[in-house]
VEXDREN-2710 file (C-alpha; in Angstrom, 1 decimal):
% VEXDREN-2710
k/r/px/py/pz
1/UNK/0.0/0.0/0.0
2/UNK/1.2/3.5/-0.7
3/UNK/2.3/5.7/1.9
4/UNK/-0.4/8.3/0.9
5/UNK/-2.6/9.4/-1.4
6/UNK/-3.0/13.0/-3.2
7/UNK/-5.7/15.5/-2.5
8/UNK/-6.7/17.5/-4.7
9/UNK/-7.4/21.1/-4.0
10/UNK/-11.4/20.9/-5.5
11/UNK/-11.7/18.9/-2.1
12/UNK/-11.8/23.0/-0.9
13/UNK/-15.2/23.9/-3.2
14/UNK/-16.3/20.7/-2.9
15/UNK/-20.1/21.1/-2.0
16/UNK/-20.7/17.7/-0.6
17/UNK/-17.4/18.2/1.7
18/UNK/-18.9/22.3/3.0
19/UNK/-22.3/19.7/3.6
20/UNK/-20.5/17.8/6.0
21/UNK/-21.9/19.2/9.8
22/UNK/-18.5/20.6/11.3
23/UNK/-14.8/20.5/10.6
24/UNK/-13.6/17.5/12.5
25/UNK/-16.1/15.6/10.2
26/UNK/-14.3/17.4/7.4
27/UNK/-11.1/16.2/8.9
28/UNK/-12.0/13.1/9.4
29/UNK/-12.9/12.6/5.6
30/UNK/-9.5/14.3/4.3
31/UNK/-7.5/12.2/6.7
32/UNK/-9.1/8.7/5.6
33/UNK/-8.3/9.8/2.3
34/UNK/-4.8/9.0/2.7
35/UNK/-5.4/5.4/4.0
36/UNK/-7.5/4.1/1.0
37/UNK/-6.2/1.0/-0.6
38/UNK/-5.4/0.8/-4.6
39/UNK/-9.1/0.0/-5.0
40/UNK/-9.9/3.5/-2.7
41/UNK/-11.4/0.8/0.2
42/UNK/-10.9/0.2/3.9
43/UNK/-12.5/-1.3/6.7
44/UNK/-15.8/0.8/7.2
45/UNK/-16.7/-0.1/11.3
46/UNK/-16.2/3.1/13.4
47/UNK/-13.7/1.5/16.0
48/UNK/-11.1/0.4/13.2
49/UNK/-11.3/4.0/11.7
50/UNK/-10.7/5.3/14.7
51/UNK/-7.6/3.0/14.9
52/UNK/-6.2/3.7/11.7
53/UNK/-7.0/7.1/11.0
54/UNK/-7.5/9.2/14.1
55/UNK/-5.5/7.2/16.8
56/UNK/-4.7/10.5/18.3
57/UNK/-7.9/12.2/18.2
58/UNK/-10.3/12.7/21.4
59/UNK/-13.4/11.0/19.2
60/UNK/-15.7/8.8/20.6
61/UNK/-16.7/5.8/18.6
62/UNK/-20.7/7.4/18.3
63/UNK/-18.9/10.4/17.2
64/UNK/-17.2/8.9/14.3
65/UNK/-19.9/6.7/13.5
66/UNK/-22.0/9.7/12.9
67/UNK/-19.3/11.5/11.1
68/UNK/-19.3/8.3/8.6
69/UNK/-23.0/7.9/8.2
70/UNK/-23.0/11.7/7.0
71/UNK/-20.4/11.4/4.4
72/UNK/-22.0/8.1/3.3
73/UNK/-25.2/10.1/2.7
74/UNK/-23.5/12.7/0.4
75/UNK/-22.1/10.2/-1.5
76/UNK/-18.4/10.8/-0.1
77/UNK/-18.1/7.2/0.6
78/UNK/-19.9/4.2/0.6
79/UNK/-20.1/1.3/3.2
80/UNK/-21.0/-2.4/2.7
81/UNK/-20.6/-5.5/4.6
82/UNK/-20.0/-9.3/4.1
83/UNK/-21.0/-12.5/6.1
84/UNK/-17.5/-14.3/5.5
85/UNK/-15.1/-13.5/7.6
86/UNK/-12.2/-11.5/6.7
87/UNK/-8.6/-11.0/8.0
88/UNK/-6.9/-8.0/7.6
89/UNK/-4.8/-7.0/5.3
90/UNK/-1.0/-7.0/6.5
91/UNK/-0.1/-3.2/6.5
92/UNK/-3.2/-2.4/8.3
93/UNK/-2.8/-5.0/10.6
94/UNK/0.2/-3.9/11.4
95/UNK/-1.3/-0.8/12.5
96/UNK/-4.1/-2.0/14.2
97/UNK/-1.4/-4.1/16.7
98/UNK/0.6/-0.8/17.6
99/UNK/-2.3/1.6/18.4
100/UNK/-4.3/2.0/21.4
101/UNK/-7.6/3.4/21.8
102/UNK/-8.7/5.5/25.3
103/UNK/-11.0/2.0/25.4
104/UNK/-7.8/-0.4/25.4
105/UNK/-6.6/-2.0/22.7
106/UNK/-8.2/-1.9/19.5
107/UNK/-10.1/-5.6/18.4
108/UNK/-7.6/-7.1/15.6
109/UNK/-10.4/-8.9/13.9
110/UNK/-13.1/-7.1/12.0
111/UNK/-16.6/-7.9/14.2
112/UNK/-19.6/-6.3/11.7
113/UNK/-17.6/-7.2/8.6
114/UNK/-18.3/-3.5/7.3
115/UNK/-16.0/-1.6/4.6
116/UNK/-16.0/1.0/3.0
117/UNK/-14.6/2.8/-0.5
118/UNK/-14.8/5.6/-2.1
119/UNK/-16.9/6.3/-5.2
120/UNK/-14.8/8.8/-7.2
121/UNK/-11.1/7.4/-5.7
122/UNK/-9.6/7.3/-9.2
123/UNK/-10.7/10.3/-10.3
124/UNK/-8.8/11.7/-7.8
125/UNK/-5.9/10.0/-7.9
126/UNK/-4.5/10.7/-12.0
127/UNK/-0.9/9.2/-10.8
128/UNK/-2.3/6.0/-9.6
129/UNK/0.3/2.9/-10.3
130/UNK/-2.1/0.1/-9.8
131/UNK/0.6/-2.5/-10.6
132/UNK/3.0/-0.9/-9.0
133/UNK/1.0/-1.0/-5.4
134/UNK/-0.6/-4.3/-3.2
135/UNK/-3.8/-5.7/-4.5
136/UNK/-6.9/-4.9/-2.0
137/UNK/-7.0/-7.0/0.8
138/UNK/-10.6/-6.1/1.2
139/UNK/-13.4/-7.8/-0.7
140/UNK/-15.2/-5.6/-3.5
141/UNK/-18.6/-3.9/-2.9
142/UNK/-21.5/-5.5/-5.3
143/UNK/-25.0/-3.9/-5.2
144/UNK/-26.2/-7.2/-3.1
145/UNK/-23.1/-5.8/-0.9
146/UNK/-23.9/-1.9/-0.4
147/UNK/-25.0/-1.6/3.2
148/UNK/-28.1/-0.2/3.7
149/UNK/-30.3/0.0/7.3
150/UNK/-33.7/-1.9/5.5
151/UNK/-31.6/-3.8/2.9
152/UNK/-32.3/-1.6/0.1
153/UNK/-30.2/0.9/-1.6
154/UNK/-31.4/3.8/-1.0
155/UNK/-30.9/7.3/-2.5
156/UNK/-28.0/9.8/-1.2
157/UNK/-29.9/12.6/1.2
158/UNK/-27.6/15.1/2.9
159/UNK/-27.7/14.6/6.2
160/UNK/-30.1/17.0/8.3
161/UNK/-28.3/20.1/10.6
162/UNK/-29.2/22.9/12.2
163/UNK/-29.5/26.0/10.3
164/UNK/-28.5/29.2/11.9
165/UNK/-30.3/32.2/11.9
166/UNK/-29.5/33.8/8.9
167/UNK/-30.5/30.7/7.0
168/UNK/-33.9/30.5/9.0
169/UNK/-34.7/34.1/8.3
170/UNK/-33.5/33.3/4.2
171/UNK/-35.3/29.9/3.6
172/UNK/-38.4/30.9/5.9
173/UNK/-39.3/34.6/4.9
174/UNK/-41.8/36.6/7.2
175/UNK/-45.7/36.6/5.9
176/UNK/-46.4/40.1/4.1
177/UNK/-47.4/42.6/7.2
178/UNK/-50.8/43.4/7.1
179/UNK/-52.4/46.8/6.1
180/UNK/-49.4/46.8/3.1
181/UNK/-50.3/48.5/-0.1
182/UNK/-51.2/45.2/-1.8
183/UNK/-54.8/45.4/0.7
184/UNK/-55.6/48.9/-0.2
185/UNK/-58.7/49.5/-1.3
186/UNK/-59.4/50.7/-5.0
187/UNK/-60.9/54.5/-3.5
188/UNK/-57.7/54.9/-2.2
189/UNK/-54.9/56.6/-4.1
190/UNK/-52.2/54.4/-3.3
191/UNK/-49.5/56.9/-3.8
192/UNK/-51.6/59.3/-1.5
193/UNK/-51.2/56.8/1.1
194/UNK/-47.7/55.8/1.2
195/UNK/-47.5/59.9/1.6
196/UNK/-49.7/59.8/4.6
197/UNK/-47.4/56.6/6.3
198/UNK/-44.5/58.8/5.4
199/UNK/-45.3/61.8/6.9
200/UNK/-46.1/59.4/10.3
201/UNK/-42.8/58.2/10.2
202/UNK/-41.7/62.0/10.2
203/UNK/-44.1/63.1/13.1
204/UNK/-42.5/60.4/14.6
205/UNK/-45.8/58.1/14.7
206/UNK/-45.5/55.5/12.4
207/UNK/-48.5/53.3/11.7
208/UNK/-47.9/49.7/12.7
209/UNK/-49.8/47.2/10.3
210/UNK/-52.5/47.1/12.7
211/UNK/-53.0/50.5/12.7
212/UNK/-53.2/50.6/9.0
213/UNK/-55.8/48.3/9.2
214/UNK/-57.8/50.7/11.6
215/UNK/-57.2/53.6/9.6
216/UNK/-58.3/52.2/6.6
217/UNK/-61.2/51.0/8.6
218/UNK/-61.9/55.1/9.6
219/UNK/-61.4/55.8/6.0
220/UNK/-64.4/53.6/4.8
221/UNK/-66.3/55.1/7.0
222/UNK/-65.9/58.6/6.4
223/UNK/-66.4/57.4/2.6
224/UNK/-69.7/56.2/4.2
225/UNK/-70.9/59.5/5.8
226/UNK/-69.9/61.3/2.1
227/UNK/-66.0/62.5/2.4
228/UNK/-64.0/61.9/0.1
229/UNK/-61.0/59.4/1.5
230/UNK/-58.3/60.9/-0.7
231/UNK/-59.2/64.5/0.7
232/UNK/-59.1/62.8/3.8
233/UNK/-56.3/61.9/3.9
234/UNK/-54.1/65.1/1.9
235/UNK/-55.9/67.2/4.9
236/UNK/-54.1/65.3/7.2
237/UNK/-51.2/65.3/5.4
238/UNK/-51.0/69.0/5.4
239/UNK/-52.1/69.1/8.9
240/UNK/-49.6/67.0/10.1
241/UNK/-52.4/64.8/11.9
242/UNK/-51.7/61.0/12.8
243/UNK/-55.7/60.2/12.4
244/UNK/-57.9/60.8/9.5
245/UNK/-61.6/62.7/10.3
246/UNK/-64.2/64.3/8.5
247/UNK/-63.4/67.5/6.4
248/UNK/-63.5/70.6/7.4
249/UNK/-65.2/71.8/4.5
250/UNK/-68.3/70.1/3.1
251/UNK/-68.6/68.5/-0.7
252/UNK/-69.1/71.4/-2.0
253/UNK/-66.4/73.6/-0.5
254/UNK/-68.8/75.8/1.8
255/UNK/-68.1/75.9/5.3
256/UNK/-70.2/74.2/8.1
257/UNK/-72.2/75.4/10.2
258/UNK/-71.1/75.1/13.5
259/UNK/-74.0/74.9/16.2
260/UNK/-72.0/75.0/19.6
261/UNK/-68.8/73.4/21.0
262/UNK/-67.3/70.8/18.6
263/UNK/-66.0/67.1/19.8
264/UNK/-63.8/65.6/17.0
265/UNK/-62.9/62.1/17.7
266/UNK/-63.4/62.2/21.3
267/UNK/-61.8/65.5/22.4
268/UNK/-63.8/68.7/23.3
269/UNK/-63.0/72.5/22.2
270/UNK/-64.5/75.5/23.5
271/UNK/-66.0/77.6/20.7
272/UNK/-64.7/81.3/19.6
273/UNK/-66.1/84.6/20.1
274/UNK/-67.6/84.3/16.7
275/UNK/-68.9/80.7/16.6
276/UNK/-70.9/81.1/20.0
277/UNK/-72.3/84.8/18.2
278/UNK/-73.7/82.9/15.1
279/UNK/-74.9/80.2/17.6
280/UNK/-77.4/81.9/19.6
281/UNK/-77.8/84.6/16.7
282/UNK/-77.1/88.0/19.2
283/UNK/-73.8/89.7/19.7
284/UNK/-72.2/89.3/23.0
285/UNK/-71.6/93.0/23.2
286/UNK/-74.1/95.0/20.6
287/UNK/-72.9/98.5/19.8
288/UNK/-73.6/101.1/22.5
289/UNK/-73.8/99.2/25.2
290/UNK/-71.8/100.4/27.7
291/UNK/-71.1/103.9/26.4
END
């Protein structure tokens, strides 16, 4: 067996390698790399890779089990198993016989039977000498071989992580806020409107959706009672006002008549001099009167 294998620098862009859930996963795929046989196979079970390719690393067997079922659903690497029983091959025996696990030493005999290889090995490997390297030791996968949890080959998913919030907020947008310009009724110009929510936002008052919703609301209503909405809503544009009520001015442009003190939307003023005059129809103070 060689003493290593190349790595190509795709491995970098490589989508299915960024898939993999963290780095030591990563790291454990670009180490095993370099232990493939001629045939790009090894032993497959978790406790042997551990053995031969992270002896040295602080991973528990469940961790590296994990690591190899996600890189086996990418399509990194496939696993398969065998009922005979097989012996290992020399060189990796070798290592298996010098390296000690934080469990003791490592089993010398292959338990499950499992393996694994690598799909696109020669691909990778353009300098590959097969006759100049030791034939596999390891048995060759067969589709009655490829190891599979119900015994049928199944298709490559990647495997399922969290996403973080950035991705959340990307792949899951928010609803459309109510009260937006798409709910706007016809009578409205829409124009107008984005006007009036402008000039909130400069008074300092912006309208949630909510209140869009109400004031739209008002707005059907004072269509109702025979204002027009779009005056409505310029005169309190120019007025500065947050709320939308009735004109001043009727539909024809004459002024109302104001019979006493006036309550608009809930708050009372006193009347003038002159309003409370026309009112009761007699001058506070007719001429003469005190002279």
């Amino acid at each position: 067996m060689a003493r290593g294998r190349m790595l190509s620098k795709t491995i970098s862009l490589d989508e299915k390698v960024e898939a993999l859930s963290c780095d030591s996963a990563r790291l454990l795929f670009t180490w095993l790399i370099a232990h493939l046989d001629v045939e790009g196979r090894m032993y497959g079970e978790a406790r042997l890779v551990k053995s031969i390719v992270v002896p040295r690393r602080n991973y528990s067997l469940r961790t590296i089990e994990k690591y190899l079922n996600e890189m086996e659903n990418l399509g990194l690497i496939q696993r398969y198993s065998i009922n005979n029983s097989q012996e290992l091959g020399t060189f990796q025996q070798q290592k298996l016989n010098n390296s000690q696990t934080n469990q003791g030493k490592v089993c010398q005999n292959i338990v499950k039977n499992q393996y694994l290889f690598a799909p696109n090995f020669e691909k990778h490997q353009p300098g590959l000498r097969k006759d100049k390297e030791t034939q596999s030791q390891i048995p060759p996968p067969s589709p009655d071989l490829l190891r599979s949890k119900d015994g049928v080959k199944t298709e490559l998913v990647p495997p399922k992580r969290s996403l973080s919030l950035k991705e959340k907020k990307f792949n899951n947008p928010l609803p459309p806020k109510r009260g937006n310009v798409n709910s706007i009724p016809d009578f409205i110009d829409k124009e107008l409107w984005n006007d009036f929510l402008e000039m909130r936002k400069e008074i300092r008052k912006p309208a949630t959706a909510r209140a869009q919703e109400l004031l739209i609301k008002d707005l059907e209503k004072l269509k109702a009672e025979g204002n027009d909405p779009n005056e409505v809503i310029k005169q309190s544009i120019m007025n500065s006002w947050k709320g939308l009520f009735p004109l001043k001015g009727g539909q024809d442009g004459k002024a109302r008549r104001n019979t006493g003190p006036q309550q608009s939307s809930g708050h009372f003023r006193m009347p003038t001099k002159a309003e409370y005059e026309e009112s009761i129809g007699t001058p506070l103070f007719p001429a003469g009167d005190g002279e």
